[in-house]
C-alpha positions in Angstrom: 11.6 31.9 -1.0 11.8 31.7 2.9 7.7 31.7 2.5 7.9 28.0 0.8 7.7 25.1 3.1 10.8 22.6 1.8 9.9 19.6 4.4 7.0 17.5 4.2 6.1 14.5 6.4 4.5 11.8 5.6 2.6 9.4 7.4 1.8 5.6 5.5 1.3 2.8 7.7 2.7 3.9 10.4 6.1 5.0 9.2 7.0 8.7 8.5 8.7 9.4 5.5 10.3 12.7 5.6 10.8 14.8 2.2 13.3 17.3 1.9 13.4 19.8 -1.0 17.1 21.2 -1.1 16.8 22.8 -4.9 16.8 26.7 -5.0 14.2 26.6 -8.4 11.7 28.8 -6.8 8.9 28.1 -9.8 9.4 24.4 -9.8 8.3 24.5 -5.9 5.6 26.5 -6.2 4.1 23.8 -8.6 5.3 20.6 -7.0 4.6 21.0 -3.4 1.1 22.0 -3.6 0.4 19.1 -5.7 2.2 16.7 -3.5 0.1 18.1 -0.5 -3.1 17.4 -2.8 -1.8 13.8 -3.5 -0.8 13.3 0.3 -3.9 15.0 1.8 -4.8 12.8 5.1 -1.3 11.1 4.9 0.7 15.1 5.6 2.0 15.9 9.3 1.8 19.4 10.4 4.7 19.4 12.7 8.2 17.8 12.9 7.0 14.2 14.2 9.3 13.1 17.1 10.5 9.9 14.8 11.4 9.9 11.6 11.6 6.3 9.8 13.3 7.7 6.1 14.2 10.7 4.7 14.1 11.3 0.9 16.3 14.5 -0.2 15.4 15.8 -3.8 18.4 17.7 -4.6 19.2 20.2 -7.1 22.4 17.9 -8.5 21.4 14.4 -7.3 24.3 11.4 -7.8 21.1 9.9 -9.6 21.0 12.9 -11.8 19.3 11.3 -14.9 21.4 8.4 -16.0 20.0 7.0 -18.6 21.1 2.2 -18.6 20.6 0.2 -21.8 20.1 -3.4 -21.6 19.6 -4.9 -24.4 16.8 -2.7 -26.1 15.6 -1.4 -23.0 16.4 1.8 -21.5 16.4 3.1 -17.4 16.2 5.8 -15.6 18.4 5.5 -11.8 15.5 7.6 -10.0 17.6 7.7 -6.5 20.6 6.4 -5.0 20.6 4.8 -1.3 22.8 6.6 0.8 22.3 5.1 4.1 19.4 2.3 5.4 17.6 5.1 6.1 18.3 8.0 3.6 17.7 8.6 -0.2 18.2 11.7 -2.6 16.9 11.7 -5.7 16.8 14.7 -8.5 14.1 17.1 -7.9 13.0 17.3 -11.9 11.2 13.7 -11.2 7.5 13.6 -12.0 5.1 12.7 -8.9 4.6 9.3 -10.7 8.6 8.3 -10.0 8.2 10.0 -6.7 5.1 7.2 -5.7 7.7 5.1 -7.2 10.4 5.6 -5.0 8.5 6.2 -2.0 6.5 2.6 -2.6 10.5 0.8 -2.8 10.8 3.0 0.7 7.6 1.7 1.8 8.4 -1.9 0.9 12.1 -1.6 2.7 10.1 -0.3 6.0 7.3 -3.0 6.0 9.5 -6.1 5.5 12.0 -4.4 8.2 9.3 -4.2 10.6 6.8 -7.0 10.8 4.9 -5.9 7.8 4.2 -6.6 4.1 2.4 -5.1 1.0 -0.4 -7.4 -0.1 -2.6 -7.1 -3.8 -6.1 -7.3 -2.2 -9.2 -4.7 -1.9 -11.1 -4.0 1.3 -14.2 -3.3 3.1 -15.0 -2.0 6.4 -17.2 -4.6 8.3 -17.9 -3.4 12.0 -14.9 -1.6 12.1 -12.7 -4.4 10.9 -11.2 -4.8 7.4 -12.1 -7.7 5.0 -9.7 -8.5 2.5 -10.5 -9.3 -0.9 -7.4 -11.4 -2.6 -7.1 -12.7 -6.0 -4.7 -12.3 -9.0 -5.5 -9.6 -11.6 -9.3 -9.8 -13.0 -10.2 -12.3 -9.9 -12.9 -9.7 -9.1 -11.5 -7.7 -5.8 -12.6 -4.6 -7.4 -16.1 -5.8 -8.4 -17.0 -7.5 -5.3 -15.7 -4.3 -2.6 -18.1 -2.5 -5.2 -20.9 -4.8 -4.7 -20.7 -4.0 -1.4 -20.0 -0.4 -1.3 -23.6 0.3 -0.7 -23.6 -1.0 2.5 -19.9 -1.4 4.1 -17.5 1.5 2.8 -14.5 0.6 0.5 -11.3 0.6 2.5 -8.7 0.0 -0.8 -9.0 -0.8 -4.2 -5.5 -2.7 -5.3 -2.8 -2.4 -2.9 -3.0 -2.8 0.9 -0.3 -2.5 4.0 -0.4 -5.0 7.0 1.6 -5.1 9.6 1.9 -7.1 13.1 1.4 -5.1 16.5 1.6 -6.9 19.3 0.0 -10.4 18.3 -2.4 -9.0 16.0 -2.5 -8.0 12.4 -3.8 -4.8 11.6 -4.7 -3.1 7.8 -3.7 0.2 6.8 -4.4 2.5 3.3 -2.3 3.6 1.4 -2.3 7.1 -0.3 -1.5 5.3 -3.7 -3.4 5.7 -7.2 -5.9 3.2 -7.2 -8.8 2.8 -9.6 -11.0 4.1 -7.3 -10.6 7.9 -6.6 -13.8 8.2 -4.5 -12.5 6.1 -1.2 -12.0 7.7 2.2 -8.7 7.6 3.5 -7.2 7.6 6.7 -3.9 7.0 8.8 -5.5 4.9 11.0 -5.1 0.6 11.6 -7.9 -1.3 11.3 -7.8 -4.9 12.6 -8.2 -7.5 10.0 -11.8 -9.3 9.8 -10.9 -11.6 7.6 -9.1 -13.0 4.1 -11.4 -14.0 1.2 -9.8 -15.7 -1.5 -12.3 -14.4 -4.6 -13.6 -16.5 -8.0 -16.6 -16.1 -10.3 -18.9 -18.5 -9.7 -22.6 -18.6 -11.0 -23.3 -18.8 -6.8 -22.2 -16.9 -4.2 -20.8 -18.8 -1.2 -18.2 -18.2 1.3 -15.8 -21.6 2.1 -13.9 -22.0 5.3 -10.0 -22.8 4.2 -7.9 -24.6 7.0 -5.0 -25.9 5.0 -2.5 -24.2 5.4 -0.6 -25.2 1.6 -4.1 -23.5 0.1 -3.3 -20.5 1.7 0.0 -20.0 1.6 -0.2 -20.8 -2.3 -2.5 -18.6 -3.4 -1.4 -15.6 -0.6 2.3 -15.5 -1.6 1.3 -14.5 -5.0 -0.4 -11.1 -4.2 2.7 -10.4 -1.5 4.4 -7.5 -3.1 8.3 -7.4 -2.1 11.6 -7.4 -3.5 13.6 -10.2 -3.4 16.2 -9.6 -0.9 13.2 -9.7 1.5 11.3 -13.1 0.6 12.5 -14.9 3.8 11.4 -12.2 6.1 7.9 -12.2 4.2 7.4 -15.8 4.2 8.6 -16.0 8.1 5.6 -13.1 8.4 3.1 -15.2 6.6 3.7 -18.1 8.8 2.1 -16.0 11.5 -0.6 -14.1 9.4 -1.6 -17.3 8.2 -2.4 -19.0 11.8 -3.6 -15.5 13.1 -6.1 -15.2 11.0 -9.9 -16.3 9.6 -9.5 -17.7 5.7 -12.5 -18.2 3.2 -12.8 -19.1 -0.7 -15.4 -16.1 -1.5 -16.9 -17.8 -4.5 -19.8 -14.8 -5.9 -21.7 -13.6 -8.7 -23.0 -10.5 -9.7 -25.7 -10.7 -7.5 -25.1 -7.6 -5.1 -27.7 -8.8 -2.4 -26.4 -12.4 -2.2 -23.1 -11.0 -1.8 -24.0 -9.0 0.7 -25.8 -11.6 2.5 -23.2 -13.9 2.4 -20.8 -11.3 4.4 -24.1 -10.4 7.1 -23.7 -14.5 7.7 -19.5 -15.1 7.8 -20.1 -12.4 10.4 
């Protein structure tokens, strides 16, 4: 047992997230951990990090130990309890889909604690710089980072972190399940290009927005937070919103006028 590695660091956005395995079930660990280093790969620190922003123990007796809450017809599970603003435990029989689960709430917490938030949008890399795609579900932010994967690399598929630095906005990925398994991850920021707000449309054309209403109302939408955090977010979008380049991306299926029309907002 002294061979198995019980800490793993994680790095998302910025923030380390530290998991400690305090269970003695030797044949669960030797399953789980090298699965989660799989799952992580690119987002795992090899050494202790000198800060740690939230640690997550999976214990052998967690106070979340399964307990099962009916309302109504519907049943939960209480995955992990809060023990401090910076600690969790959780039991260490969870699936790696509840642990992306809790470590997304964690994720959420740290963003809107720290000039950041979680936005629904896809991305490409453009000279180094991250385009956003926004829209609500079937807009097309898949389809049109796909259009252009032949040329600029897809940064994200679904679910994108941004967070202030300075007086600049920068992008990061996330090691999440997203549609597409093929993308290149890495730790690193990118610095936002732009935000293009995506519908159909038999032509493709890119629209310069500079109301601020527009923006805000179709933005907030894809802004994923809980609601204790809604004033910090919306103080945030204030100043993403005047920091940054806004378009209405109407496209077709055309990959070539989509691509052209990015070669000209450039």
């Amino acid at each position: 047992m002294t061979n198995i590695k019980r800490t793993l660091y994680i790095n998302i956005a910025g923030f380390v997230i530290r998991l400690i395995y305090q269970t003695p079930a030797s044949v669960y660990l030797k399953q789980i951990l090298p699965t989660l280093r799989k799952h992580y790969q690119g987002y795992l620190l090899v050494k202790k990090p000198a800060k740690i922003d939230y640690t997550l123990h999976v214990n052998e007796a967690a106070p979340t130990d399964f307990i099962l809450k009916k309302a109504k017809q519907y049943y939960y599970l209480l995955l992990f309890q809060e023990l401090s603003p910076v600690r969790a435990a959780t039991h260490y029989l969870i699936n790696i889909t509840q642990l992306e689960l809790i470590i997304k709430t964690v994720l959420y917490r740290l963003l809107s604690c720290h000039r950041g938030m979680m936005l629904h949008s896809s991305a490409s890399l453009i000279k180094n710089q991250a385009m956003l795609f926004v829209g609500p579900s079937g807009a097309g932010k898949s389809t049109v980072s796909q259009l252009l994967a032949g040329q600029y690399p897809v940064l994200a598929d679904d679910l994108v972190a941004i967070r202030q630095i300075g007086k600049r906005f920068y992008f990061y990925q996330l090691p999440f399940w997203e549609k597409n398994s093929k993308i290149t991850r890495t730790t690193d920021p990118y610095l936002i290009k732009s935000v293009n707000f995506l519908s159909q449309s038999p032509k493709t054309q890119l629209k310069l927005l500079n109301n601020q209403r527009i923006i805000l109302s179709q933005l907030l939408p894809q802004v994923t937070s809980s609601k204790d955090d809604q004033t910090k977010q919306l103080e945030l979008l204030t100043k993403f919103i005047n920091s940054q380049v806004f378009y209405q991306f109407e496209f077709s299926l055309n990959k070539q006028q989509v691509i052209e029309a990015v070669i000209c907002c450039q």
